[in-house]
PASEBA-1860 file (N, C-alpha, C; in nm, 3 decimals):
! residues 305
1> XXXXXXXX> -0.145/0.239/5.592/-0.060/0.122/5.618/0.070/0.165/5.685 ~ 0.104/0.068/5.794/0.234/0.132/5.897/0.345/0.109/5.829 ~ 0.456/0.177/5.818/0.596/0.160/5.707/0.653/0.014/5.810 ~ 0.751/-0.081/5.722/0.763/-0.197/5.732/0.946/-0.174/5.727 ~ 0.984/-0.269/5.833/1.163/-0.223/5.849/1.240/-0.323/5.743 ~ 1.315/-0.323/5.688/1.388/-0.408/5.629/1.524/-0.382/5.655 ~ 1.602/-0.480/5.616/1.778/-0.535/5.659/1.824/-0.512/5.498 ~ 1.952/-0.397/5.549/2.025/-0.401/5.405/2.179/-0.422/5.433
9> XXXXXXXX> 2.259/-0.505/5.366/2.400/-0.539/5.430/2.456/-0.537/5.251 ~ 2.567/-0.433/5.316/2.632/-0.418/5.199/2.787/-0.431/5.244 ~ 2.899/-0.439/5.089/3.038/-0.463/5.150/3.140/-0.359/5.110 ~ 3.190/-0.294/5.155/3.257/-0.190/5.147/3.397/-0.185/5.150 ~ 3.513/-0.142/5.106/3.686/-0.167/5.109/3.766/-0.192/5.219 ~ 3.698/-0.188/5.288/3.779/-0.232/5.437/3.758/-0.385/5.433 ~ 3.659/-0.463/5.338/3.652/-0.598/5.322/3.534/-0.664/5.447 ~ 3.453/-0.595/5.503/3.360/-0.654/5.598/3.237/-0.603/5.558
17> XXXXXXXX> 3.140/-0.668/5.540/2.998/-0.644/5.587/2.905/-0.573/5.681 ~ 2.827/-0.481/5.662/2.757/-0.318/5.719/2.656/-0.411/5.711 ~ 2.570/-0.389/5.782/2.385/-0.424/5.802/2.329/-0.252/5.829 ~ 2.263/-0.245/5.802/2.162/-0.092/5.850/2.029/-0.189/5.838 ~ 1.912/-0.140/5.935/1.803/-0.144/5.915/1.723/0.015/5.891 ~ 1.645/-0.039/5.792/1.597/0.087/5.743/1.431/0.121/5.728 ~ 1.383/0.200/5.764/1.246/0.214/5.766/1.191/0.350/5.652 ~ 1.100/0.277/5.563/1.082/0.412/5.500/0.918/0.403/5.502
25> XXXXXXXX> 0.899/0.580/5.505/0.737/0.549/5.559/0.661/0.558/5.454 ~ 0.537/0.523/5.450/0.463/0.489/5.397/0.439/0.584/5.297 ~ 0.407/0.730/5.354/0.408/0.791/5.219/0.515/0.827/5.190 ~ 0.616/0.794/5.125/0.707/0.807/5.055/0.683/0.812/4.909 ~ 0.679/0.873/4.866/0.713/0.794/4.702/0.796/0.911/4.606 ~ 0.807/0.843/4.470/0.914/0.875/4.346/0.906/1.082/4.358 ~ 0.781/1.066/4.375/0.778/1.222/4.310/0.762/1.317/4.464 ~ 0.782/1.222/4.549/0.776/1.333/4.711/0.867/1.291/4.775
33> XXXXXXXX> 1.022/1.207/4.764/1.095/1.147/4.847/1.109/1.175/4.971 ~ 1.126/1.072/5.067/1.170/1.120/5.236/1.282/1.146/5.246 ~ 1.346/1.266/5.329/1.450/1.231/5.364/1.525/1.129/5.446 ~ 1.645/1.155/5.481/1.691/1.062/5.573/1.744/1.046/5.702 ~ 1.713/1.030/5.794/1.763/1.043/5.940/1.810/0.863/5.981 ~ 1.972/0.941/5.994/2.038/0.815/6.032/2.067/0.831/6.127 ~ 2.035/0.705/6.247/2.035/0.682/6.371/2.158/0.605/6.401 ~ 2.288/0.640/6.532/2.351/0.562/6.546/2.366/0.515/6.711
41> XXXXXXXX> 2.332/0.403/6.705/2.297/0.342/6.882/2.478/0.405/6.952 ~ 2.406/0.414/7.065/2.522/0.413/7.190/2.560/0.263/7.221 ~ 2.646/0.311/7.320/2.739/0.187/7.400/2.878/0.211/7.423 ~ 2.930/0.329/7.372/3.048/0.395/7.446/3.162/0.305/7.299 ~ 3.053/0.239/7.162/3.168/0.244/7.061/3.233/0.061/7.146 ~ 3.200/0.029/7.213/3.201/-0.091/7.305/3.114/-0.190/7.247 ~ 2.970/-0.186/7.251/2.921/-0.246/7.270/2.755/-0.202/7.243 ~ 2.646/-0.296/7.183/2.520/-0.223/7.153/2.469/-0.270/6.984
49> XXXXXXXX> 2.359/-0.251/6.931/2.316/-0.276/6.819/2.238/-0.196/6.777 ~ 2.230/-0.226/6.644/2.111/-0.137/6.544/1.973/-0.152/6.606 ~ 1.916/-0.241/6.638/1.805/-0.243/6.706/1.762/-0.197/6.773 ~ 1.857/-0.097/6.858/1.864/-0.024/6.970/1.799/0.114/6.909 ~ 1.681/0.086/6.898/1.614/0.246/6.840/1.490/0.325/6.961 ~ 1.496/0.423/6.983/1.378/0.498/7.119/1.270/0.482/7.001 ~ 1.184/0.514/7.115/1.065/0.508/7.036/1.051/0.605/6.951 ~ 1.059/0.732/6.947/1.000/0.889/6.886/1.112/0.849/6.791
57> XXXXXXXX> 1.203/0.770/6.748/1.316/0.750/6.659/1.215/0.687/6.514 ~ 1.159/0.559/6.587/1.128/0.416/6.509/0.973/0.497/6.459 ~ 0.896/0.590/6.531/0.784/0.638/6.479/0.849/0.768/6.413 ~ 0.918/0.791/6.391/0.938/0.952/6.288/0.938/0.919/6.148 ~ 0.889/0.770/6.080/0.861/0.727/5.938/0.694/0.803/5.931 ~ 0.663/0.738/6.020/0.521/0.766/5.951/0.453/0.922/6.034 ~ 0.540/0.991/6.186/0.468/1.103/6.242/0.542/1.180/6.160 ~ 0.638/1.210/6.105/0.766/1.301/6.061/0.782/1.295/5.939
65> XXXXXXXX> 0.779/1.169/5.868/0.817/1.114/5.675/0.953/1.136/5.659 ~ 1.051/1.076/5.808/1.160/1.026/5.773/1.193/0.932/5.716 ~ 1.290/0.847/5.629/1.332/0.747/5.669/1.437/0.720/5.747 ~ 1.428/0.608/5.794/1.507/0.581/5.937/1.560/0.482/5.906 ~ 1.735/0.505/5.933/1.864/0.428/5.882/1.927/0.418/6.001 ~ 1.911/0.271/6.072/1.968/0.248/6.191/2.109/0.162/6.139 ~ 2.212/0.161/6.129/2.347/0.105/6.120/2.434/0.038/6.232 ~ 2.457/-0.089/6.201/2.570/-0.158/6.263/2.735/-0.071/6.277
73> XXXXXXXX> 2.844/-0.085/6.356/2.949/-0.067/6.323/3.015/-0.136/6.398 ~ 3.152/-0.173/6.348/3.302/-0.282/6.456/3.237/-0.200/6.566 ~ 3.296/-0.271/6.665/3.293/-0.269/6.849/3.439/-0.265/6.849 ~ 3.485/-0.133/6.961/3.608/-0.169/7.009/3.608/-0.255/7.118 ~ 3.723/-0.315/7.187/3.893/-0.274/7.149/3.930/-0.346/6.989 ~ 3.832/-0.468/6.952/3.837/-0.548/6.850/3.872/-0.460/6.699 ~ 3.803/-0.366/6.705/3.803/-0.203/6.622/3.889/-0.110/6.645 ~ 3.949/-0.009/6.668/4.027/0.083/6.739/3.939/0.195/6.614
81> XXXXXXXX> 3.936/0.325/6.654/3.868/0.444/6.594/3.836/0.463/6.464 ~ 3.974/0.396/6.375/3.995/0.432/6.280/3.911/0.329/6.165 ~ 3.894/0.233/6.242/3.782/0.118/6.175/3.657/0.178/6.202 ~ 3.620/0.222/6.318/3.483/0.233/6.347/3.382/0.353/6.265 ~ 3.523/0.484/6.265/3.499/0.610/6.164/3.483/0.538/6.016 ~ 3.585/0.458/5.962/3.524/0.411/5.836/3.376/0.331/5.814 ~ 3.348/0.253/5.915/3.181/0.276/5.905/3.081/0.269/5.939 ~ 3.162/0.406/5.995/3.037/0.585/6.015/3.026/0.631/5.852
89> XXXXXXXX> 3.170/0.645/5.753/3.162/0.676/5.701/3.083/0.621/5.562 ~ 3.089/0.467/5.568/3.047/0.392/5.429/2.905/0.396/5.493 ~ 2.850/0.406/5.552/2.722/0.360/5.600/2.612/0.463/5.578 ~ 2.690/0.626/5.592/2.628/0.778/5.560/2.673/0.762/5.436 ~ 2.750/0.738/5.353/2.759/0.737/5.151/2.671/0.621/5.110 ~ 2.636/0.560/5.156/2.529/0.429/5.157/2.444/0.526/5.082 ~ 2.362/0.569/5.254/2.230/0.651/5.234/2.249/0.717/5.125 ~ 2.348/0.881/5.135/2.342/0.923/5.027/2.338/0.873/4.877
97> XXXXXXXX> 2.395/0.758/4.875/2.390/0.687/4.727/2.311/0.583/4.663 ~ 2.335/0.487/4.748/2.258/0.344/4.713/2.120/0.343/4.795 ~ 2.060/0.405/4.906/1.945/0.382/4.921/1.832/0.423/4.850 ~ 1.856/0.551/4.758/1.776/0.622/4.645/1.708/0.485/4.546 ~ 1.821/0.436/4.558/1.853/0.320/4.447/1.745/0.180/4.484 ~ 1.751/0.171/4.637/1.716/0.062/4.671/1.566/0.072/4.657 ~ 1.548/0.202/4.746/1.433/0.260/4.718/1.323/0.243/4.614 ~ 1.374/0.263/4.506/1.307/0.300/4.369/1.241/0.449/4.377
105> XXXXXXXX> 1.392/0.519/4.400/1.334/0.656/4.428/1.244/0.726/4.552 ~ 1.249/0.627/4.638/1.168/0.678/4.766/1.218/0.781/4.867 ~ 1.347/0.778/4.871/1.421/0.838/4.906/1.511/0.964/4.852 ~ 1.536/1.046/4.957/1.617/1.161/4.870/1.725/1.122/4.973 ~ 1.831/1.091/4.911/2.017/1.044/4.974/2.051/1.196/4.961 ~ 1.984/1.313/4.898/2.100/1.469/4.940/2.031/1.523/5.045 ~ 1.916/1.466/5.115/1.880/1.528/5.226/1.881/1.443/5.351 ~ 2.034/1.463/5.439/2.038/1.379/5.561/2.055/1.416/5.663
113> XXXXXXXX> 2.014/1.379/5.774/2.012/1.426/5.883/2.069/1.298/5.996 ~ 2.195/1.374/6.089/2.264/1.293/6.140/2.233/1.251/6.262 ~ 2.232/1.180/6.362/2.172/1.122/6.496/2.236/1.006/6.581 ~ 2.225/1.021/6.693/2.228/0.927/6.789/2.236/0.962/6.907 ~ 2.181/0.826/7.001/2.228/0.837/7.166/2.333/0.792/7.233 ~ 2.413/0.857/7.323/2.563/0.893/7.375/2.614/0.848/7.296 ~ 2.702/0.732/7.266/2.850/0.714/7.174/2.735/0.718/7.044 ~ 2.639/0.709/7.037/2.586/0.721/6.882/2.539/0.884/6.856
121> XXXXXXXX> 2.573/0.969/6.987/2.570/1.096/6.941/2.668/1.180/6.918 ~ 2.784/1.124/6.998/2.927/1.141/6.937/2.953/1.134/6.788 ~ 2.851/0.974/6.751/2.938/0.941/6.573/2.851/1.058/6.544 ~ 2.749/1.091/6.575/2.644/1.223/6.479/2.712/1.319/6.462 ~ 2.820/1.331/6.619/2.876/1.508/6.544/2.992/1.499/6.494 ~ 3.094/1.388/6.512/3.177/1.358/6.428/3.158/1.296/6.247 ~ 3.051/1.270/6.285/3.044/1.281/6.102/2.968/1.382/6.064 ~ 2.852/1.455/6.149/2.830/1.591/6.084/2.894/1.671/6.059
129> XXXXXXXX> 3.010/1.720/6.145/3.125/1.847/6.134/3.229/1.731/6.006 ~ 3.303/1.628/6.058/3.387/1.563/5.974/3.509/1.556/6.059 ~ 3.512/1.616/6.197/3.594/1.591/6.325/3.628/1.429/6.272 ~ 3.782/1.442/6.260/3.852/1.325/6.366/3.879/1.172/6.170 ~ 3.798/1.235/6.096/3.815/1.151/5.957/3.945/1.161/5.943 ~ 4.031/1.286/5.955/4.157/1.335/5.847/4.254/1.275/5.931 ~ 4.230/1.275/6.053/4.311/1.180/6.138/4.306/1.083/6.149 ~ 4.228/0.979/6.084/4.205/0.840/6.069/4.241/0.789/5.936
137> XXXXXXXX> 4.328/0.902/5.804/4.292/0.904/5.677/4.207/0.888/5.613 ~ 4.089/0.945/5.681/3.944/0.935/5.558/3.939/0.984/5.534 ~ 3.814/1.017/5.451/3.718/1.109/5.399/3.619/1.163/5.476 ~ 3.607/1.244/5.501/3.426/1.294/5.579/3.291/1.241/5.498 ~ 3.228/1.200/5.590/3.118/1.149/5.550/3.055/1.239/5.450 ~ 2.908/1.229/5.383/2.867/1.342/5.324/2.781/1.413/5.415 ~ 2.806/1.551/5.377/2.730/1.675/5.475/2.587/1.676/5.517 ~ 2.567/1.646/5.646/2.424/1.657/5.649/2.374/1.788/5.697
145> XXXXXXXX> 2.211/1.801/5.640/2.091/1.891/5.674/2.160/1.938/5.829 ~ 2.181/1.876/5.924/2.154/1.900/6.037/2.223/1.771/6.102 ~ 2.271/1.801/6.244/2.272/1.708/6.354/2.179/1.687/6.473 ~ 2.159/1.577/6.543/2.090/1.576/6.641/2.124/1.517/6.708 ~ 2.216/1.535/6.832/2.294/1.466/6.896/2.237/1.441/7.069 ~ 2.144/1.365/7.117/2.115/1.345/7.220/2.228/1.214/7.334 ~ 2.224/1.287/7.444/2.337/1.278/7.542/2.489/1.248/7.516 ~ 2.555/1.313/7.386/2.626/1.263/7.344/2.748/1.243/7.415
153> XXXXXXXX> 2.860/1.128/7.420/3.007/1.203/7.450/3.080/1.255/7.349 ~ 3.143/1.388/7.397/3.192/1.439/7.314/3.337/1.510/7.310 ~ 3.414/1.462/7.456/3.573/1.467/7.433/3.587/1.356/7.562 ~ 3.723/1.300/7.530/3.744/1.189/7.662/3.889/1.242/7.698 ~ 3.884/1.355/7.679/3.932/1.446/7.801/3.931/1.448/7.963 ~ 3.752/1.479/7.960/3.696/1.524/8.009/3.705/1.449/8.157 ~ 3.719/1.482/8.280/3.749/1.388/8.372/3.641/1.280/8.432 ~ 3.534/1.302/8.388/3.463/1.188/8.364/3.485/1.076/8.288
161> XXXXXXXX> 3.593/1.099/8.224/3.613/0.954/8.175/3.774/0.935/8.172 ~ 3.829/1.016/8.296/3.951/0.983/8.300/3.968/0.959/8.453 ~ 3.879/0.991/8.516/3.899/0.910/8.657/3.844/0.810/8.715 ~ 3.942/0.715/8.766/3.882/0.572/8.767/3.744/0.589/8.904 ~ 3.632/0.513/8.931/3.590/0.499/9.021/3.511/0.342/9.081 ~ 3.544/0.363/9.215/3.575/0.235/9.292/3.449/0.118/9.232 ~ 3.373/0.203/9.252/3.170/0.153/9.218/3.143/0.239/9.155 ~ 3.114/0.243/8.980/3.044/0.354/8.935/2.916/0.392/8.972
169> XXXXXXXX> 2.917/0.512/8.988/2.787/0.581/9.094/2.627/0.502/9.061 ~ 2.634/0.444/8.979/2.471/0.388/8.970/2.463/0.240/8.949 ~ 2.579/0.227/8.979/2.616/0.034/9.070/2.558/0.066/9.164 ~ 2.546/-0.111/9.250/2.629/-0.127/9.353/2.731/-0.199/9.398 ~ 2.804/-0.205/9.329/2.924/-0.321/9.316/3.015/-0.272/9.200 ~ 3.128/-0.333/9.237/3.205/-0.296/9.104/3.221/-0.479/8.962 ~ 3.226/-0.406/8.863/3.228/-0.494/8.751/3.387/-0.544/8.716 ~ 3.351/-0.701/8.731/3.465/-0.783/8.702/3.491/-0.776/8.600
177> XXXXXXXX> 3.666/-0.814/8.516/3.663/-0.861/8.360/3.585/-0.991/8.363 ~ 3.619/-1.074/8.436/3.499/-1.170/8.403/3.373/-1.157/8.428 ~ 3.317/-1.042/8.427/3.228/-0.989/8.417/3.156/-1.021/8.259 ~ 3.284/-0.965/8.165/3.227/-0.932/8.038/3.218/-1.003/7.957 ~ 3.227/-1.145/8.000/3.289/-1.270/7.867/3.389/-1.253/7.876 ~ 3.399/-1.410/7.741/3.507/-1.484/7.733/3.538/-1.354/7.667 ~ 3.710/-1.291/7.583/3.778/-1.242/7.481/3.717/-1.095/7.494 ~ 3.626/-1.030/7.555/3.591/-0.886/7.547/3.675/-0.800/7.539
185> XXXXXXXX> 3.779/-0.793/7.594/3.895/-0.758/7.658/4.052/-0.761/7.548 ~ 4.017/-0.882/7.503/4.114/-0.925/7.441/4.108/-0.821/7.276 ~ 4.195/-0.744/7.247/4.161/-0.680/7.115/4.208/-0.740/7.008 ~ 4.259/-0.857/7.056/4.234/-0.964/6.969/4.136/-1.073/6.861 ~ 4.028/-1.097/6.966/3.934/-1.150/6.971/3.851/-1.109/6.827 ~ 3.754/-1.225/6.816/3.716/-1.172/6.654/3.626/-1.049/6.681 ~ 3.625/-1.011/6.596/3.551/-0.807/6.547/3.421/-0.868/6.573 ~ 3.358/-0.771/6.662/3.171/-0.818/6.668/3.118/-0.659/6.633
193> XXXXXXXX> 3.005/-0.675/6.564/2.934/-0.471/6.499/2.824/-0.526/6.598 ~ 2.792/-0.620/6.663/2.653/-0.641/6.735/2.674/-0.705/6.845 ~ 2.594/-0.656/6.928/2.611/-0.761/7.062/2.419/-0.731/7.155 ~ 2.382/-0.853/7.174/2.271/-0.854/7.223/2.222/-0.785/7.336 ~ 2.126/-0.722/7.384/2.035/-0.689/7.482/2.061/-0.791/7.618 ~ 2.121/-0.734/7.717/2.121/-0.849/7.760/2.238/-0.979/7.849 ~ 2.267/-0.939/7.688/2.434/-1.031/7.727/2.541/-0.974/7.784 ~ 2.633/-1.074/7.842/2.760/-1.040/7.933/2.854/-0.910/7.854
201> XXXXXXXX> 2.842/-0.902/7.774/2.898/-0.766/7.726/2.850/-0.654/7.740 ~ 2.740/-0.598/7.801/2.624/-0.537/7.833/2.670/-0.487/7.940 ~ 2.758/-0.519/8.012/2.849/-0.503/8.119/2.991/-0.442/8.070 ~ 3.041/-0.396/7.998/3.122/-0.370/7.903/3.127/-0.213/7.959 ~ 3.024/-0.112/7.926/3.054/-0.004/7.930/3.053/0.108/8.101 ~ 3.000/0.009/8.149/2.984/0.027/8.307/3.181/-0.027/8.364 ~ 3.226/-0.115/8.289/3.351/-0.179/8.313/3.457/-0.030/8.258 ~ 3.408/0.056/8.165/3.476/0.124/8.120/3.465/0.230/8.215
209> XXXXXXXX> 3.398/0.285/8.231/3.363/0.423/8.327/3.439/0.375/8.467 ~ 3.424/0.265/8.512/3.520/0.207/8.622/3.654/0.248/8.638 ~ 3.669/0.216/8.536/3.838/0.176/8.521/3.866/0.332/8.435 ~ 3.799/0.397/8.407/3.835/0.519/8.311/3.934/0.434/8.178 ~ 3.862/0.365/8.071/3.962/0.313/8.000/3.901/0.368/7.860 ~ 3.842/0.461/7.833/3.753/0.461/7.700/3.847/0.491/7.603 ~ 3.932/0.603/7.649/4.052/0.652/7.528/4.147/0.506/7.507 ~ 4.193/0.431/7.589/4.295/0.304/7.533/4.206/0.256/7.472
217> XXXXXXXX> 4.089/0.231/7.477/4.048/0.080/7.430/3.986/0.144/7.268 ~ 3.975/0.208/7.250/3.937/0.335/7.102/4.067/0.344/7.041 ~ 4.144/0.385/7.115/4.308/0.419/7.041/4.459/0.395/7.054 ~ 4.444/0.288/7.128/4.579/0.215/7.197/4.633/0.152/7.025 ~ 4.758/0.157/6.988/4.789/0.125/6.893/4.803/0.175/6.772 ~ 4.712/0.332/6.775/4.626/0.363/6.662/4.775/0.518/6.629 ~ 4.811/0.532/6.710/4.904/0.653/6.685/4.798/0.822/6.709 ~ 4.711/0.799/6.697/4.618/0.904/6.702/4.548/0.965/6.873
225> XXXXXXXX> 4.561/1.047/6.858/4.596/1.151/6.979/4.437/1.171/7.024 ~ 4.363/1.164/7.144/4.251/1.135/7.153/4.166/1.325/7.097 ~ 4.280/1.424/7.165/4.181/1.501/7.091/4.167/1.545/6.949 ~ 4.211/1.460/6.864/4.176/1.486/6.743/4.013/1.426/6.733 ~ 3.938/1.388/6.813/3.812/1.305/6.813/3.700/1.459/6.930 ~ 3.736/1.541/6.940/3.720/1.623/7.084/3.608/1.736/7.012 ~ 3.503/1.725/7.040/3.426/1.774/6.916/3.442/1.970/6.952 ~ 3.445/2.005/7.133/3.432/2.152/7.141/3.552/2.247/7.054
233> XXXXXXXX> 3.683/2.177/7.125/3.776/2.214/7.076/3.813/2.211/6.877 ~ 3.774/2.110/6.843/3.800/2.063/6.719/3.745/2.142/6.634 ~ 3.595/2.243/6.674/3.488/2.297/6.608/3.559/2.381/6.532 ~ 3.623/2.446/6.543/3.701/2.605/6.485/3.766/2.569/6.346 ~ 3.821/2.434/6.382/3.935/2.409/6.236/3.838/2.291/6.179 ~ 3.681/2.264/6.206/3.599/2.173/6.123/3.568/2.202/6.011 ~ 3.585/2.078/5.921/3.541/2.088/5.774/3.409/2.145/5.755 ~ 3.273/2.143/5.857/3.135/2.180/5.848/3.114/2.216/5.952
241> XXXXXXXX> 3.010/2.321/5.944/2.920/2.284/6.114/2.790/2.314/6.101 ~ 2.738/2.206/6.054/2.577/2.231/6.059/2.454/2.266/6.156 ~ 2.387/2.284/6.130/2.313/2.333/6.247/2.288/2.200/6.364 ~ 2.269/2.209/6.495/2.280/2.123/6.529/2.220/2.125/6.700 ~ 2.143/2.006/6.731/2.036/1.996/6.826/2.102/1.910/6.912 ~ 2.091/1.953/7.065/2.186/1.885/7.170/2.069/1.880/7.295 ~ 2.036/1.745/7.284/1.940/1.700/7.410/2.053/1.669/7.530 ~ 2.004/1.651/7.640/2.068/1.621/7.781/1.950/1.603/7.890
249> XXXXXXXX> 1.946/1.484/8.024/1.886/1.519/8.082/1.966/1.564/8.217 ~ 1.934/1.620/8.309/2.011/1.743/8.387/2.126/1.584/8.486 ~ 2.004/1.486/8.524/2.068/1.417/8.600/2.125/1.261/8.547 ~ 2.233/1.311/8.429/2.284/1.231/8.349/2.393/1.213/8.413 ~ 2.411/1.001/8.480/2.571/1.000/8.532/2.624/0.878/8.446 ~ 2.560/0.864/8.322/2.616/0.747/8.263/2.743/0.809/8.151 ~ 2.679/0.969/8.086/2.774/1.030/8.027/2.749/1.198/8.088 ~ 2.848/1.272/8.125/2.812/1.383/8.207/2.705/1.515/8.106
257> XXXXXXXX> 2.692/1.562/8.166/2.588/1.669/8.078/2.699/1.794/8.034 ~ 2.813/1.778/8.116/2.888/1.920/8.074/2.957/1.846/7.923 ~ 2.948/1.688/7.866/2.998/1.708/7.725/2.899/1.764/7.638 ~ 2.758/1.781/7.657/2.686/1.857/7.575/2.712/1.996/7.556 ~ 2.753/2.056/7.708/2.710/2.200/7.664/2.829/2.248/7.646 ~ 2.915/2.212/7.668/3.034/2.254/7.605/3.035/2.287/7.457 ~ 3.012/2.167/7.355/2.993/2.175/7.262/2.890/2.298/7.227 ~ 2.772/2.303/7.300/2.702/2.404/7.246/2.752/2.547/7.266
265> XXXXXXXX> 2.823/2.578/7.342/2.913/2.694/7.409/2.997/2.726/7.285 ~ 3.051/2.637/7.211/3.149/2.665/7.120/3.069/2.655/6.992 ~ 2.983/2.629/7.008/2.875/2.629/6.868/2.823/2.803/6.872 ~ 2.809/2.860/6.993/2.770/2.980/6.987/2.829/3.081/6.953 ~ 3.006/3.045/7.030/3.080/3.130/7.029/3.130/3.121/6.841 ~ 3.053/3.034/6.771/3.111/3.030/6.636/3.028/3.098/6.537 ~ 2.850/3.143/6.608/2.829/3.204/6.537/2.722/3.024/6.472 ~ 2.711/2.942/6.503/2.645/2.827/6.458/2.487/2.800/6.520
273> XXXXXXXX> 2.431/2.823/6.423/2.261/2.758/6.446/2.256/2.658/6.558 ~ 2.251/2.623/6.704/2.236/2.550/6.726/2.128/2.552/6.849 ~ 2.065/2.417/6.940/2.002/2.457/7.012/2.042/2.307/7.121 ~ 2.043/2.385/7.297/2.044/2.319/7.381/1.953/2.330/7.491 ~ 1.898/2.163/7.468/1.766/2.084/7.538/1.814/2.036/7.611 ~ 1.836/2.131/7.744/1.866/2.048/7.885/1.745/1.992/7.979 ~ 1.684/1.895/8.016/1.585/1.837/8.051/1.629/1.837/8.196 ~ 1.565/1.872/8.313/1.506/1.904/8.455/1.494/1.747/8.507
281> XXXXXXXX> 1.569/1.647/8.550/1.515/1.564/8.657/1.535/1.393/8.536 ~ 1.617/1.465/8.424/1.570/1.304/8.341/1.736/1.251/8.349 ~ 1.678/1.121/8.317/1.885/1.044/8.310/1.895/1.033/8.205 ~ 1.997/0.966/8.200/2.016/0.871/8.085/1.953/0.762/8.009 ~ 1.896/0.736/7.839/1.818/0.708/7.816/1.679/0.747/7.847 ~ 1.628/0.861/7.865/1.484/0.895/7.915/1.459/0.908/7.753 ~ 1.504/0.907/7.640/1.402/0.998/7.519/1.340/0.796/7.481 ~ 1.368/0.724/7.596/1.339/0.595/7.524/1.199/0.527/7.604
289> XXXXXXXX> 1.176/0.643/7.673/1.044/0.687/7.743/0.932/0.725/7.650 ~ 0.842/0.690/7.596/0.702/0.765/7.521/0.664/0.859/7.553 ~ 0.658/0.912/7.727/0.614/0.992/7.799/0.686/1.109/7.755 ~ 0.808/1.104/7.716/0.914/1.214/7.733/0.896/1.295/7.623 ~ 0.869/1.419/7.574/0.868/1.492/7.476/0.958/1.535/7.424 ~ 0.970/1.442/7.315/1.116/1.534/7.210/1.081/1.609/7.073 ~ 0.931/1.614/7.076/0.886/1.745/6.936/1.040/1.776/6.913 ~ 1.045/1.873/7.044/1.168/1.995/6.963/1.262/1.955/6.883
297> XXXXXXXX> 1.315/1.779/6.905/1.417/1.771/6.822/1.364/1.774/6.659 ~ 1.252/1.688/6.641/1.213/1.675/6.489/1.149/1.831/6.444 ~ 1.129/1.906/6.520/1.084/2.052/6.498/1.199/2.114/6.412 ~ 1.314/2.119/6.548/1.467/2.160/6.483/1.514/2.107/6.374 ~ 1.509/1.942/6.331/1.546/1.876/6.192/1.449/1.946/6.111 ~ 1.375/1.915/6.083/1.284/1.963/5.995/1.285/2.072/5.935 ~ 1.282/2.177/5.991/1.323/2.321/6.009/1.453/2.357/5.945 ~ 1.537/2.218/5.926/1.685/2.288/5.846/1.726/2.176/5.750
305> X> 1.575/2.127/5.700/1.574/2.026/5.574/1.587/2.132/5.411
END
C-alpha cells in the first residue's frame, strides 16, 4: 500500500499557524521507525509552497523509508529573516518532538535530515550548521543526521544578487511591480507562508534578481547585517557542521553555481564530510525531472543516518 500525505498545522510563540505536509511510508512502524527528511521549497524566501515537492523527494517514503516533512513559512518582505528563521526553527522541533507523537511512534524525531531547493536549500544549511539563529535571537534548530542542500543560495553577497540586470538573462522582458499584485511589495501587506503555482506573485523572484533586491527585502528594518546569514564564511565560528550534500546543475542562472561550491570549498578546508554534485548541462530545477538521477543524494543521507 502507497504511504498517504496528510496536513499538520500547529501554533507556536510567535502567535501564527505552521502547516507541514507530511508523508510517512508505509513500512514504518513502532518497533522500526522512519526517519525524517524535511523538505524546504524555494522561492528566494519570497514566494512558493509546501506543495512544491520534486519527484525523487515525494517518492523517498516508500523507495528510501523516509518520512517526508514538507513545511510552510512567512514570505518576505511581509516576514523580514528573523520571522522566517523562527519557522525554520519551530517546524524542525516539531519533527523532532511532536511528530513521534502524532505518529504513534512511527517516526524517530532524533533522526533528521535537513533539505531543500535554492532558498529551501539555504534554510537546510542554515538550520543544519545553526548559521544566522543567534543573530535573529534564537535558538538553533535541532541537529540534524546530515544536510542536503540542492542549488542552494548561500550568501547575498555574492554579485549575483547584487547587480541589478536590465532583462534577467532567461526573460525576455523585464518584470513590472505591477507585475506582482496588488501589496507584494508593500511589507506591509498581510503575512502570506503560501502562494500558488501560478499566480502573479510567481513573478516575485524573477522581480528580485532584476532589481538585485534580495538582501532589503529579507532585512531592511531588521538591524541584522546580511552576512551573518553567509553560510561559506560563517562555517568556521558554526554551532555544527554536519555532513553535508551539495547538488548544482553546471548551467544554473536562476541561482549561480559558485554559491554551492564555495560552501563546499570551506567545508573541505574544515576538514567536513561533505560531497559536491555538479551536474554537466542541467538548470535550475532539473532534480524535478524523473529522468534526472539523484541516487547519490539519498545514498549520501542514508549513509550518515
Amino acid at each position: 500500500m502507497a504511504s498517504a500525505w496528510s496536513e499538520h498545522v500547529f501554533h507556536h510563540a510567535s502567535g501564527i499557524d505552521i502547516s507541514l505536509d507530511v508523508l510517512i511510508p508505509s513500512s514504518a512502524t513502532s518497533s522500526k521507525p522512519a526517519p525524517v527528511f524535511i523538505w524546504w521549497h524555494g522561492g528566494g524566501l519570497l514566494q512558493g509552497s509546501r506543495k512544491t515537492i520534486p519527484p525523487h523527494v515525494k517518492n523517498a517514503a516508500d523507495a528510501h523509508s523516509f518520512a517526508i516533512v514538507s513545511p510552510d513559512y512567512r514570505l518576505a518582505p511581509q516576514a523580514r529573516m528573523p520571522q522566517i528563521m523562527e519557522d525554520i526553527e519551530a517546524a524542525a522541533r516539531w519533527c523532532r518532538d511532536e511528530l513521534p507523537k502524532v505518529s504513534d511512534g512511527r517516526v524517530d524525531g532524533s533522526k533528521l535530515v535537513y533539505s531543500g531547493g535554492s532558498a529551501g536549500g539555504w534554510i537546510a544549511l542554515l538550520a543544519g550548521t545553526g548559521i544566522g539563529f543567534k543573530a535573529c535571537g534564537l535558538e538553533a534548530p535541532p541537529a540534524p543526521r546530515s544536510i542536503a542542500a540542492i542549488y542552494p543560495i548561500s550568501d547575498l553577497s555574492d554579485p549575483f544578487w547584487t547587480t541589478k540586470q536590465d532583462i534577467v538573462s532567461y526573460l525576455d522582458k523585464r518584470v513590472e511591480p505591477s507585475d506582482l499584485g496588488e501589496g507584494t511589495l508593500d511589507p506591509k501587506s498581510p503575512v502570506v507562508a503560501n502562494t500558488p503555482v501560478g499566480g502573479a506573485r510567481g513573478k516575485f523572484y524573477h522581480y528580485m534578481i532584476q532589481e538585485a533586491l534580495e538582501s532589503s527585502l529579507l532585512l531592511d528594518g531588521t538591524g541584522i547585517d546580511q552576512s551573518e546569514f553567509a553560510i561559506a564564511p560563517q562555517l568556521a565560528k558554526a554551532p555544527r557542521r554536519p555532513p553535508t550534500y551539495i547538488w548544482f546543475g553546471s548551467i544554473d542562472d536562476k541561482v549561480t553555481p559558485r554559491n554551492g561550491h564555495d560552501v563546499h570549498e570551506a567545508l573541505d578546508k574544515l576538514g567536513v564530510t561533505n560531497e559536491w554534485d555538479l551536474r554537466e548541462g542541467l538548470d535550475h530545477l532539473a532534480d524535478f525531472n524523473e529522468s534526472v538521477d539523484m541516487s547519490p543524494l539519498w545514498k549520501f543521507v542514508k549513509a550518515h543516518l
